[in-house]
N, C-alpha and C positions, 0 to 999 in steps of 0.2 A: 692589752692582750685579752681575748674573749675567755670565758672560763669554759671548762670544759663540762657536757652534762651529756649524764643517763638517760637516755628516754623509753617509750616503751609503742614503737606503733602499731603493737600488734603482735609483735613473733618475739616479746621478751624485750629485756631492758637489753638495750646498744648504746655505741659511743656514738654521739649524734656525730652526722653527717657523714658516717658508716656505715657496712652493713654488720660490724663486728658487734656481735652479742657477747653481755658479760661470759655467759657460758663456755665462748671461746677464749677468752683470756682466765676463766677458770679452769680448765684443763688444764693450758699450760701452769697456773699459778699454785695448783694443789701440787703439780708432778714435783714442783720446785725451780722454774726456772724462773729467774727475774724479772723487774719489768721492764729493763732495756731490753734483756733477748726478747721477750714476748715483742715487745715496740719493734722490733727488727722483724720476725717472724711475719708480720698482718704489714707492715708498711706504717706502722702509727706513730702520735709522739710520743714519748714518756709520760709524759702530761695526761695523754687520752690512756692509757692505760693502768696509769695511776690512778684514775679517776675512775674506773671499772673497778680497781683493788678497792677501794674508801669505798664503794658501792658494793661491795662482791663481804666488806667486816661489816656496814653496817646495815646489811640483810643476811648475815649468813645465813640464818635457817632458812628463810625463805628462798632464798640460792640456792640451796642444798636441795631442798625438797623438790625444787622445778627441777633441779639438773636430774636426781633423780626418776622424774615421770619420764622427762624427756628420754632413756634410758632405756626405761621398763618400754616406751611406744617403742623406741629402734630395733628393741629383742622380740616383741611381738610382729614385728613385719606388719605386712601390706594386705590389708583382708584379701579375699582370693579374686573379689569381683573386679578388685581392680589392678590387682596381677595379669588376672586374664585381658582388660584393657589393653596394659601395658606392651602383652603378647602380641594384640593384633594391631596395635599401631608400631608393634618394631616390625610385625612380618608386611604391612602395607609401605613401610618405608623401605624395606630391603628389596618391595616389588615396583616400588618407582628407581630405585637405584637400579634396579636390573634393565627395567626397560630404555635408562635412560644410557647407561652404557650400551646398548646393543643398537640404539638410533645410527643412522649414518651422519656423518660430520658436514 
């Protein structure tokens, strides 16, 4: 049986062949739930989320401190240049959906 491993491609340590970030099994693991439920919650094994736990003690600060930043970016929101983005590509998509219901069949 293959072992199970952390990796990091970019958007934080995951349970390979995942897109599950420790971060998500810290959440639940700080709230207090186990790691069956957590393994039931994402679809994983016990194994792979054990393996995020043994990752998650032997970095905790460093875990802590990412989960943190991550945190402080979600409460600062979305600068505004790209809020305003966001604005006109919902209002361009709600005006191809308008047009596309009003076509005839």
């Amino acid at each position: 049986m293959r072992d199970v491993r952390i990796i990091d491609r970019g958007r934080g340590p995951e349970i390979e062949g995942t897109r599950i970030t420790v971060f998500h099994v810290w959440e639940f693991y700080r709230a207090g739930d186990d790691r069956d439920d957590i393994a039931l919650t994402f679809g994983l094994s016990s194994r792979q989320v054990q393996a995020a736990i043994d990752y998650i003690h032997a970095n905790r600060q460093q875990v802590e401190d990412q989960y943190a930043r991550i945190e402080e970016r979600i409460r600062q929101g979305n600068p505004e240049k790209l809020e305003q983005q966001l604005r006109q590509n919902r209002e361009r998509l709600q005006e191809r959906l308008r047009r596309k219901d009003h076509q005839p069949a």
